[in-house]
C-alpha positions as CSV (number, residue, x, y, z in Angstrom):
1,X,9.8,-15.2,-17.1
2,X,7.0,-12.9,-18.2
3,X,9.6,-10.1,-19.3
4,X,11.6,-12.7,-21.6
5,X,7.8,-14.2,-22.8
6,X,7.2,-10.4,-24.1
7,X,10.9,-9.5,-25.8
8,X,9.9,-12.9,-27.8
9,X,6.5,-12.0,-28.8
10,X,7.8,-8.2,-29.9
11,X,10.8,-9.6,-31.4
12,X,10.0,-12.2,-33.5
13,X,12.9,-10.9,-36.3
14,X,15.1,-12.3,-33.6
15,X,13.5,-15.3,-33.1
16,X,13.4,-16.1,-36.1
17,X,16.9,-15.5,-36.7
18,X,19.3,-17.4,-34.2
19,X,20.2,-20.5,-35.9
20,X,22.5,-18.1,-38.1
21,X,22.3,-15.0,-40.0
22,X,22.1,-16.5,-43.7
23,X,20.3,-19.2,-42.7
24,X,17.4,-17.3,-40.5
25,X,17.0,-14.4,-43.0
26,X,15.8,-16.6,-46.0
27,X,13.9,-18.8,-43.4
28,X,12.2,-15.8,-42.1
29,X,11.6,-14.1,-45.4
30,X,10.1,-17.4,-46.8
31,X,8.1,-18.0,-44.1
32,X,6.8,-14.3,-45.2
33,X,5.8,-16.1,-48.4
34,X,3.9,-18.8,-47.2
35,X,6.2,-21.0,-47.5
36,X,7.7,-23.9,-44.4
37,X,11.0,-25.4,-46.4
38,X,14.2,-24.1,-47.0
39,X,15.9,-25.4,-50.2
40,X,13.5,-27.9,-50.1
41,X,14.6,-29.1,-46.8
42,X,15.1,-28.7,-43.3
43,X,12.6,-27.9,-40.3
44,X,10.0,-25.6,-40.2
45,X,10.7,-22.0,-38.7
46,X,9.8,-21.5,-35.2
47,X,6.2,-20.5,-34.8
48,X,6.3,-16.4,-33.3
49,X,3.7,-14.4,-32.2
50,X,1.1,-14.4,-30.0
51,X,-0.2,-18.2,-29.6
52,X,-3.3,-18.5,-31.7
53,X,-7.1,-19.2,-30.6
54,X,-6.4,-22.9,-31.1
55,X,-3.6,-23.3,-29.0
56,X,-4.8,-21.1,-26.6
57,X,-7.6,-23.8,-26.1
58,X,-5.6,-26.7,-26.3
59,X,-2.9,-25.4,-23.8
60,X,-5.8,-24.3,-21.5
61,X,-7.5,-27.6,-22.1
62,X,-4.3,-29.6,-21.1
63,X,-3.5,-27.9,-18.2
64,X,-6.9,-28.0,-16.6
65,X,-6.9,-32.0,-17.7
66,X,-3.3,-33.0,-14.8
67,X,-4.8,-30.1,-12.6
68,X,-8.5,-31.5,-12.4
69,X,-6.6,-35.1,-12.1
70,X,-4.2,-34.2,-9.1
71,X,-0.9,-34.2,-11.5
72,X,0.9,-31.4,-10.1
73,X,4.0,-32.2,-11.9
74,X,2.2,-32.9,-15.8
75,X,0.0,-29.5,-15.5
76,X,3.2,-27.6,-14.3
77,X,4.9,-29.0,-17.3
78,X,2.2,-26.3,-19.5
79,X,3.5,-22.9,-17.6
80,X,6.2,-20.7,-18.1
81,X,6.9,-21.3,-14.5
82,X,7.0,-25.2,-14.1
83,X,9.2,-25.1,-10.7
84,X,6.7,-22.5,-9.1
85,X,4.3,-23.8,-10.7
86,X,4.5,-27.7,-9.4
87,X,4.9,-26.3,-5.8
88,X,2.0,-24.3,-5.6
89,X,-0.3,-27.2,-7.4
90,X,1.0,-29.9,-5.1
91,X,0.6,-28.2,-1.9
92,X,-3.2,-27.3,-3.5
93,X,-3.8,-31.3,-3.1
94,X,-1.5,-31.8,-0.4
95,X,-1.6,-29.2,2.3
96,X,-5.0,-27.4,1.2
97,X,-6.4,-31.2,1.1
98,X,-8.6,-30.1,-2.0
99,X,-9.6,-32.8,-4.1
100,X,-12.7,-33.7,-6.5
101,X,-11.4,-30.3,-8.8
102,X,-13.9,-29.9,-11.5
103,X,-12.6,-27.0,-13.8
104,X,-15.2,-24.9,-16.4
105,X,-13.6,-22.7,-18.7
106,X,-15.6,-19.7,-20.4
107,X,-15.2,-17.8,-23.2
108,X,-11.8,-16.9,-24.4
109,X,-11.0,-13.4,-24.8
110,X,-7.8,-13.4,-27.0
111,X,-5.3,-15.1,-25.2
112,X,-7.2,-14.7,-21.4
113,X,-9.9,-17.4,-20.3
114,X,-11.8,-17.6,-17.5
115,X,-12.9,-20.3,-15.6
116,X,-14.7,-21.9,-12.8
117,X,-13.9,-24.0,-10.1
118,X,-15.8,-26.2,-8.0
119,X,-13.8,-28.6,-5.3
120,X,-14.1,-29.8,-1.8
121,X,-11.7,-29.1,1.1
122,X,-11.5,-32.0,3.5
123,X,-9.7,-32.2,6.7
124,X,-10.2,-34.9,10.0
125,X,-13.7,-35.6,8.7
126,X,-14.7,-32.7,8.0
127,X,-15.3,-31.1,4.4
128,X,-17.0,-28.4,2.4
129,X,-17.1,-27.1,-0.4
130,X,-15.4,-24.6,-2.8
131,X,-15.8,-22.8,-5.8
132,X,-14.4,-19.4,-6.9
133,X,-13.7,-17.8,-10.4
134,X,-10.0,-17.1,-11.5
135,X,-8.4,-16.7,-15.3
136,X,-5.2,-17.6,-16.9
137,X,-3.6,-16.0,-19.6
138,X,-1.6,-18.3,-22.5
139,X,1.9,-17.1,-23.6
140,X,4.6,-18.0,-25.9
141,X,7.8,-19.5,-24.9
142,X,10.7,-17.6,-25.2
143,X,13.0,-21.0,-26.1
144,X,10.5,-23.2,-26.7
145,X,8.2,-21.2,-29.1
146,X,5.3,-23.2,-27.2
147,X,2.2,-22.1,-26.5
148,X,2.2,-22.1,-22.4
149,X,0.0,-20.9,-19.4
150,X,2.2,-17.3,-18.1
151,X,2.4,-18.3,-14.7
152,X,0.6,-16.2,-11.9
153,X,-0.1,-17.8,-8.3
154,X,-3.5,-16.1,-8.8
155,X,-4.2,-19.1,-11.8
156,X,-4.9,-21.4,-8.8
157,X,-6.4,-18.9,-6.6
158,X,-7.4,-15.4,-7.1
159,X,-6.9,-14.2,-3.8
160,X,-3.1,-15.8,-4.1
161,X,-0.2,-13.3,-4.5
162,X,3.7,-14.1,-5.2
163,X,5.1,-16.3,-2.6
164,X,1.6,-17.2,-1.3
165,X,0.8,-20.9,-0.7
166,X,-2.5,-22.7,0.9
167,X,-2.9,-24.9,3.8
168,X,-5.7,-26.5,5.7
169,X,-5.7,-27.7,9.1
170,X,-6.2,-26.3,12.5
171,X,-5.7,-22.7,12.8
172,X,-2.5,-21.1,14.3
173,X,-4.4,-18.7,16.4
174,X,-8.1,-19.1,18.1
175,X,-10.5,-16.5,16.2
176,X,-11.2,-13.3,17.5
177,X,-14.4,-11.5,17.8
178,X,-12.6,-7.6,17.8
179,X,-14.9,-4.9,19.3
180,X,-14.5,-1.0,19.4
181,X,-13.8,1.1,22.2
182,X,-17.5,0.8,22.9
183,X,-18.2,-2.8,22.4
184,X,-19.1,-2.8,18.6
185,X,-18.5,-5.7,16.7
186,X,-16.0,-4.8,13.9
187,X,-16.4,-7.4,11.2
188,X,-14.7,-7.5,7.6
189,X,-17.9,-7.5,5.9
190,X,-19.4,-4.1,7.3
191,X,-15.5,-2.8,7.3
192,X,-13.8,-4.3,4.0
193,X,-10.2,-2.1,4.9
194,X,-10.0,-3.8,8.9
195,X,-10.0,-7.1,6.6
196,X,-6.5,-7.7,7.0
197,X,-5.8,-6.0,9.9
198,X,-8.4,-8.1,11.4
199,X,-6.0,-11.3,10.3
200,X,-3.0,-9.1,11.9
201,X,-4.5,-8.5,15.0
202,X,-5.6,-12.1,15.5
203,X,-2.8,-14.0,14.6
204,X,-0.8,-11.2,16.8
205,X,-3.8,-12.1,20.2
206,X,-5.3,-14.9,19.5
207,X,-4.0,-17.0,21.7
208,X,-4.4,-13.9,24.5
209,X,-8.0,-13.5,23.6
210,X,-9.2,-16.5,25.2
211,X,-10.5,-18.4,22.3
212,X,-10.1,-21.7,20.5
213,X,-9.3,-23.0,16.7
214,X,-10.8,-23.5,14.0
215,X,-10.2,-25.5,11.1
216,X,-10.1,-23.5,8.0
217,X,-8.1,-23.8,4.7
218,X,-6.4,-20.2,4.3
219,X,-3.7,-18.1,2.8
220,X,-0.4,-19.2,4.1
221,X,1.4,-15.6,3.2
222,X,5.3,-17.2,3.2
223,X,7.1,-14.7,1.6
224,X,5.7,-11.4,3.5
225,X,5.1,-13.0,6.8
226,X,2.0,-12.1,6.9
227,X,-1.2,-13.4,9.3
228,X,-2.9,-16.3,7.2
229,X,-5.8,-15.0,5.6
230,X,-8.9,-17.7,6.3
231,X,-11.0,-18.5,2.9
232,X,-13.4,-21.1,4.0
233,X,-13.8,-22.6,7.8
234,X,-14.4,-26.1,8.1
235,X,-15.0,-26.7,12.1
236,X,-15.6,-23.1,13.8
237,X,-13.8,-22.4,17.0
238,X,-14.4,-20.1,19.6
239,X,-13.9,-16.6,19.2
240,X,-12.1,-14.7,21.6
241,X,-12.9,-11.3,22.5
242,X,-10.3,-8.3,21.4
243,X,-11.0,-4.8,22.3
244,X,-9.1,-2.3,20.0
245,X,-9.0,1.5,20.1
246,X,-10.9,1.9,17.1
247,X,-14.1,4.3,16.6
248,X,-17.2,2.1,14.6
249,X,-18.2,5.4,13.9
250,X,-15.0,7.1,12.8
251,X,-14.1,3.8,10.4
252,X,-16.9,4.1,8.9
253,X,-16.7,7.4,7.5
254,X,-13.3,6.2,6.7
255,X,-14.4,3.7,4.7
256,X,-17.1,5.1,3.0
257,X,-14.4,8.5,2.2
258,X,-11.9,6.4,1.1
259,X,-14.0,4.7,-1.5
260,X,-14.5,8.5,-3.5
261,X,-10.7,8.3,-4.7
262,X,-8.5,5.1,-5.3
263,X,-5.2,4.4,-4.3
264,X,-6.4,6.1,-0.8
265,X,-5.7,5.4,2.8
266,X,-6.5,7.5,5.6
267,X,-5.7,7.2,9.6
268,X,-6.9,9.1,12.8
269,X,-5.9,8.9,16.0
270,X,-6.8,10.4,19.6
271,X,-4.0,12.8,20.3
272,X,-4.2,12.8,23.8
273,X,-3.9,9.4,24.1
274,X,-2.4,7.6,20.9
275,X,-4.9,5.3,20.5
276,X,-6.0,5.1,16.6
277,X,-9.8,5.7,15.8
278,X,-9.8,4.5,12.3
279,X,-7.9,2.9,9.7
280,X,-9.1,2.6,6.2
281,X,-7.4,1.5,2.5
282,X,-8.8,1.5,-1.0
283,X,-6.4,0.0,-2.6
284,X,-6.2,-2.9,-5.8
285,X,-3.4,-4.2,-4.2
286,X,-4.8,-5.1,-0.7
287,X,-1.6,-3.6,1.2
288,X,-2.7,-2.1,4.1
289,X,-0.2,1.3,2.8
290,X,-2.5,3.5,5.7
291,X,0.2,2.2,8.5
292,X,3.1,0.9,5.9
293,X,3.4,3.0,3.1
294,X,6.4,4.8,2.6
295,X,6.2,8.1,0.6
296,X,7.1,11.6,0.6
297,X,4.8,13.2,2.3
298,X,4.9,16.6,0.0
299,X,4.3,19.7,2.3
300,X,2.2,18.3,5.2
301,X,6.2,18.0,6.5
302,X,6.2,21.6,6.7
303,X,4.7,20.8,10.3
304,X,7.8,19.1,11.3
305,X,10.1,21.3,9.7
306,X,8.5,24.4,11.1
307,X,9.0,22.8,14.4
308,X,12.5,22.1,13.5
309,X,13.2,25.8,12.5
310,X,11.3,27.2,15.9
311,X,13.1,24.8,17.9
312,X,16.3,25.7,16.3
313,X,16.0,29.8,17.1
314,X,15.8,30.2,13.2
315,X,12.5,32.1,13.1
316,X,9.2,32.2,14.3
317,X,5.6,32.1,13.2
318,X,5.4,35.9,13.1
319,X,9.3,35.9,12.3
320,X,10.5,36.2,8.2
321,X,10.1,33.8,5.6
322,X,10.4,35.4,2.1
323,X,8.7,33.6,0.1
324,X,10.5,34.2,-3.8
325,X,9.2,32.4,-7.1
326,X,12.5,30.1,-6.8
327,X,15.3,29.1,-4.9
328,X,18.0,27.3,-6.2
329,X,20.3,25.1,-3.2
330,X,23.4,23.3,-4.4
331,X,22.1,24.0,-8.1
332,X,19.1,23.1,-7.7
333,X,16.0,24.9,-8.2
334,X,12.8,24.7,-6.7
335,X,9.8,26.3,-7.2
336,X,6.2,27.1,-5.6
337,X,2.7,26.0,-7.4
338,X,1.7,27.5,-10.1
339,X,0.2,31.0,-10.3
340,X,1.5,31.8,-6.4
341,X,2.6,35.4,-6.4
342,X,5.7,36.2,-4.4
343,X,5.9,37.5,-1.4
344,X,9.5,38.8,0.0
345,X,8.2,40.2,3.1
346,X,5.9,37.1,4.3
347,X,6.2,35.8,7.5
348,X,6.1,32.0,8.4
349,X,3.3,31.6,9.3
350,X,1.9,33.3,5.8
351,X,4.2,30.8,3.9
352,X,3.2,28.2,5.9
353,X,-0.7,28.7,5.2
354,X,0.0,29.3,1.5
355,X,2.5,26.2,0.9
356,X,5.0,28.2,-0.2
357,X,8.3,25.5,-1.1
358,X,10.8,28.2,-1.3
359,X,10.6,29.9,1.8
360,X,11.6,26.5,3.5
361,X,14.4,26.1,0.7
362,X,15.9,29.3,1.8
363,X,16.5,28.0,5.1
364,X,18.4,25.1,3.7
365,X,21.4,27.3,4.4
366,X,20.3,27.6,8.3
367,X,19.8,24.3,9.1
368,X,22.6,21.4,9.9
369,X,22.6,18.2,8.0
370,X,20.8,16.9,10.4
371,X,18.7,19.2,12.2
372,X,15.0,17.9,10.4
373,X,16.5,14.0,11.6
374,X,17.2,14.9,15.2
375,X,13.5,17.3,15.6
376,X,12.0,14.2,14.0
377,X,13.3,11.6,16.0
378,X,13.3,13.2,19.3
379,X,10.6,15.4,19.4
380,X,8.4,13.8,17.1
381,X,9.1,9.8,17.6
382,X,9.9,8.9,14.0
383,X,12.1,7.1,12.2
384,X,13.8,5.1,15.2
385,X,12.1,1.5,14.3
386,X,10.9,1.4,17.6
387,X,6.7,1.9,17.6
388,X,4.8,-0.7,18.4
389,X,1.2,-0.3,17.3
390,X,-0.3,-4.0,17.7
391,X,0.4,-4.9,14.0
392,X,3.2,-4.2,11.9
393,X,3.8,-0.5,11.2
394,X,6.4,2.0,9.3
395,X,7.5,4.6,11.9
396,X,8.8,7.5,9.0
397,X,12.1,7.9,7.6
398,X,13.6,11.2,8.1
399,X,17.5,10.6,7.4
400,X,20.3,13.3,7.4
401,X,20.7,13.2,3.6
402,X,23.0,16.0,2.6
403,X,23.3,17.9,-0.7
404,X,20.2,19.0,-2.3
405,X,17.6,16.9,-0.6
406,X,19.0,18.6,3.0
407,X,16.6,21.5,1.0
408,X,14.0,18.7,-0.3
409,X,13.4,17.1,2.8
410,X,12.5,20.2,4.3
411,X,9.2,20.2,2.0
412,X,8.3,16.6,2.3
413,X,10.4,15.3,-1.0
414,X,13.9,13.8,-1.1
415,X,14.3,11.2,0.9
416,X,12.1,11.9,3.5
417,X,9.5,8.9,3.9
418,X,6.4,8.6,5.6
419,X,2.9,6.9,6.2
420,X,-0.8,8.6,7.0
421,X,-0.3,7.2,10.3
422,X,3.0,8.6,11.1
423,X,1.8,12.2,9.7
424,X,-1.3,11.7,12.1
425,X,0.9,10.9,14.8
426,X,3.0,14.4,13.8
427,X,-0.1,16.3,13.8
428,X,-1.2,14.8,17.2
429,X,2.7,15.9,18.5
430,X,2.2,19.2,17.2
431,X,-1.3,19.3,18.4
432,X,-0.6,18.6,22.3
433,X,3.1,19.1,22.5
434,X,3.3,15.1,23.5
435,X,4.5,12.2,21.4
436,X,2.1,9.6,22.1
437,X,3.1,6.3,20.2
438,X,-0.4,4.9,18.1
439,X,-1.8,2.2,19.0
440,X,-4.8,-0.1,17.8
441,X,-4.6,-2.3,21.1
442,X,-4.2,-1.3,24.4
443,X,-0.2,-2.6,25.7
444,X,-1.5,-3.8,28.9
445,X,-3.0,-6.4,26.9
446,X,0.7,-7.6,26.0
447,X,3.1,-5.7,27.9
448,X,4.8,-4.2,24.9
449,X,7.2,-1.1,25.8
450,X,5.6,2.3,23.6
451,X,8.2,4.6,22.1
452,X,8.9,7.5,23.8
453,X,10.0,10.7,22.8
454,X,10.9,14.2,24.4
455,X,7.9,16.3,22.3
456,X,7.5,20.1,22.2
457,X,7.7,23.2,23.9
458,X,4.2,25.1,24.6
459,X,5.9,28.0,23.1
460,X,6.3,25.7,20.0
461,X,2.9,24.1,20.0
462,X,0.9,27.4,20.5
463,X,2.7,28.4,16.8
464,X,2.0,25.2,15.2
465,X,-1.6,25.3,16.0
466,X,-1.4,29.2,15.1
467,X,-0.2,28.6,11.5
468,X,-2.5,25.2,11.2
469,X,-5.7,27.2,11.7
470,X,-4.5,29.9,9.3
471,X,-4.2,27.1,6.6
472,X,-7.5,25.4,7.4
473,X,-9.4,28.5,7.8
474,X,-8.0,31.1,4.6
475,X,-5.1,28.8,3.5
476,X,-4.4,25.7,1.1
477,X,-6.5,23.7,3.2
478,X,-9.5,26.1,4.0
479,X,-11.7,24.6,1.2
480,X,-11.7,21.2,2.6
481,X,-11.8,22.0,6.2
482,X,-15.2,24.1,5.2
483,X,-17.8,23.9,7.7
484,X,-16.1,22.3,10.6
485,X,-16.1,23.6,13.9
486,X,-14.6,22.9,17.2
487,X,-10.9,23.4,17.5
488,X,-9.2,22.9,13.9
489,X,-6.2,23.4,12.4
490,X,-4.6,21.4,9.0
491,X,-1.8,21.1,5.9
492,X,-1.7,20.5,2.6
493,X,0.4,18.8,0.7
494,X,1.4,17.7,-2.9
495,X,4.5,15.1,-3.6
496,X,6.0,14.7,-7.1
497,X,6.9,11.2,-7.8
498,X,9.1,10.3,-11.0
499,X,7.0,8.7,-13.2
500,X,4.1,9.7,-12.5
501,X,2.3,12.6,-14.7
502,X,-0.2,14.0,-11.2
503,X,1.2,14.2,-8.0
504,X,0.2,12.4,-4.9
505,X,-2.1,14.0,-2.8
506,X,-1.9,14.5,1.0
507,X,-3.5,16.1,4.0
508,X,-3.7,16.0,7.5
509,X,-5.5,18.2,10.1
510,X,-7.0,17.9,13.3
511,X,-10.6,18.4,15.4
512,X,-10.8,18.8,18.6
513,X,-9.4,15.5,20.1
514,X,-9.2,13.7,16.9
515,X,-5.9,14.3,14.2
516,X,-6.2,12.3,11.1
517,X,-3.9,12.0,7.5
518,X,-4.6,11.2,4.3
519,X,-3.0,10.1,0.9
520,X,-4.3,9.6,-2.4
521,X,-1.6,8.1,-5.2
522,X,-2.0,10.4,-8.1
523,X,-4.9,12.4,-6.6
524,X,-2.9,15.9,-7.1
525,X,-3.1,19.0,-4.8
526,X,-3.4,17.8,-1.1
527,X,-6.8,19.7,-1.0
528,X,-8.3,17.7,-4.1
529,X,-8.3,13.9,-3.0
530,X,-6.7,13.6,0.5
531,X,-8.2,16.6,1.9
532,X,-11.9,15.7,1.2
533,X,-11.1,12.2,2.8
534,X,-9.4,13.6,5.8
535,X,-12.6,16.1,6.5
536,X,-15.2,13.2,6.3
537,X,-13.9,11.7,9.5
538,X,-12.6,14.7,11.5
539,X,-16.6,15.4,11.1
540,X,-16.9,12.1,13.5
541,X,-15.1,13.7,16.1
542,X,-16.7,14.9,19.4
């Protein structure tokens, strides 16, 4: 609707114009003149434009009015939207069981106003009260020419997203009260990102954490599936107790890196055991992107495909790896960061440390279609759809795409996809030689079978961690890794997205028994967002 709403706003010539050519020319033109008859005669031309400051009131006005008054159907009747619209509302009376709506709106600003909203949520007897702040933003029609409310869930909730609805009644799963590995209490307050993996992990053990539940009005999240999200508990139950894997001390410094750079998320993990230490987004969106995303993960796949050309007799860390200011595969030409001098004679673990694209490119030529899937899958346990963390997770896309992206998945672009979990998990791999699937709660809790995976040689792993301590200690990633001890090791990395003018910034390295992966949308090198971020909590570990 919104889309249609604009071309009728921009293209008010056209509006103007469609009861005939003759006829909507002089109309238009007259109306230029100040003038509303045609001839003499005939109806006035179809108002175009943005709606003005009086009928941004009065539309606002009305549709507060039916919503204040319960009539779902009459405020719907004012959007863009009515069919969403009158679901949404009537459910808000109906299901939510919010009634006594009193609605104050401020200060318009252009065609936005804010408002208040004070109510009271009832359900078997027991009630409280509500109030939040939201806005709504008058539009014109695009065949009516009407001034109308552009239609957002958020109107009748800010927290409300497409396909979101509201409910009130008893809980579908108990509470929980989740602790760390060492019996902290892990609340959303003190960790805003574990927010919605809290609601993940208790509508996923709620019922296996012993406790009983509440009543609460909450998010019903329909269209993603998600775990309700509570917003205001009428009757409290009794929390259950849930131990997870996580580190108070490493989310924490997850939460607190994360906030330097938006767009971020960031994941560690305990490589010898797969259990995941922290988890932490900063995100507008909410989406928890630190296990779901899906992006290219720039050169921080050079871990995997380094593995894949060791693994394949290709070459070696101390074997050749020329690295050239281009390479061009199936007319295609890539090219290194600016201002990197060639190097023909480098080996690969020099190219590795420096990032350099097109010595991987060359080896486009050695490789099978396939080779990067197969190392990924069974050495590395992505991309099989079969990890299961606790809460819903991406487990990496490495498919055997041919042409040029057999050379661009090789440095982390094409159609290579992955989350900062997954490359955690391939630095852990790498780390230890074993794939151990993440978790975030322990499987003997529910029995759930881990992915398994064949991992690497020692001969393999005793390279990787050879070429990742190069890079943190005079590579790419040396300036971020700075001043931490212990057994380290790390990679850079930089993906270009279409559309974007910086590049997304990624990192990953490990300390001691602690891996952890960043990403920053837009942040640019992997050393000048992700990297920073990544550092702050590898300085947690032991």
């Amino acid at each position: 609707m919104r889309k249609g709403v604009k071309a009728a706003v921009i293209g008010g010539v056209f509006a103007a114009m469609i009861g005939g050519a003759g006829y909507g020319t002089y109309n238009f033109v007259s109306a230029l003149n100040g003038s509303t008859e045609v001839g003499g005669s005939g109806p006035a031309p179809a108002r175009t434009g943005p709606p003005s400051g009086d009928e941004v009131k009065e539309t606002s006005a009305k549709f507060f009015a039916a919503w204040e008054k319960n009539k779902p159907a009459e405020a719907a009747s004012y959007t863009d939207f009515p069919e969403a619209a009158e679901q949404l509302l009537t459910a808000y009376g109906h299901d939510a069981h919010i009634t006594g709506v009193r609605i104050t709106p401020g200060t318009a600003a252009g065609a936005t106003v804010p408002f208040s909203v004070k109510a009271t949520v009832s359900y078997d007897g027991k009630s409280k009260p509500l109030a939040y702040a939201s806005r709504l933003s008058v539009v014109r029609g695009v065949s009516t020419h009407q001034p109308l409310v552009d239609w957002q869930p958020s109107v009748v909730h800010p927290d409300l997203a497409k396909g979101d609805s509201l409910v009130t009644g008893e809980s579908p799963s108990p509470p929980i009260e989740a602790v760390d590995r060492n019996g902290v209490v892990l609340t959303k307050d003190k960790y805003p990102s574990l927010g919605p993996i809290l609601d993940e992990l208790r509508g996923k053990y709620g019922d296996k954490a012993g406790g009983e539940p509440a009543v609460e009005l909450s998010i019903l999240h329909e269209a993603s599936g998600a775990a309700q999200t509570p917003l205001i508990t009428l009757a409290k139950g009794r929390p259950g107790k849930l131990h997870t894997t996580l580190s108070a001390t490493a989310q924490a410094a997850a939460e607190q890196a994360v906030q330097r750079y938006a767009e971020s998320s960031v994941v560690a993990v305990k490589p010898s055991t797969g259990e995941v230490l922290a988890v932490a987004n900063h995100r507008a969106d909410g989406f928890n992107a630190a296990f779901l995303g899906r992006l290219a993960p720039g050169s921080t796949m050079k871990i995997l495909s380094a593995a894949t050309l060791i693994d394949n007799g290709i070459t070696t860390a101390a074997g050749p790896a020329p690295c050239p200011n281009e390479a061009v595969w199936q007319s295609q030409t890539f090219h290194n960061l600016k201002n990197m001098p060639p190097n023909e004679n480098a080996t690969l673990a020099e190219s590795f440390a420096r990032s350099c694209n097109t010595a991987f490119v060359k080896y486009a030529d050695d490789v099978q279609v396939d080779s990067l899937t197969r190392e990924a899958e069974e050495r590395f346990g992505l991309g099989r759809d079969d990890w299961k963390v606790g809460i819903p997770s991406f487990d990496g896309s490495v498919p055997a795409s041919g042409g040029p992206d057999t050379a661009a998945n090789l440095i982390g672009q094409g159609q290579v996809q992955m989350s900062p979990l997954n490359m955690a998990s391939v630095t852990a791999t790498a780390m230890t030689g074993a794939f151990r699937q993440p978790v975030i709660v322990s499987a003997t809790l529910d029995g759930r079978p881990l992915a398994r995976a064949r991992g690497l040689s020692a001969g393999t792993v005793a390279q990787l961690r050879q070429m990742m301590y190069r890079t943190a200690t005079s590579g790419t990633a040396a300036q971020a890794m700075s001043g931490l001890g212990g057994s380290i090791g790390a990679k850079t990395g930089s993906a270009e997205v279409d559309g974007q003018e910086r590049s997304n910034s990624w990192f990953t390295g490990y300390r001691n028994d602690m891996a952890a992966a960043a990403v920053t949308q837009e942040g640019g090198h992997g050393g000048d967002a992700a990297g920073p971020i990544v550092a702050s909590v590898l300085r947690t570990a032991g």
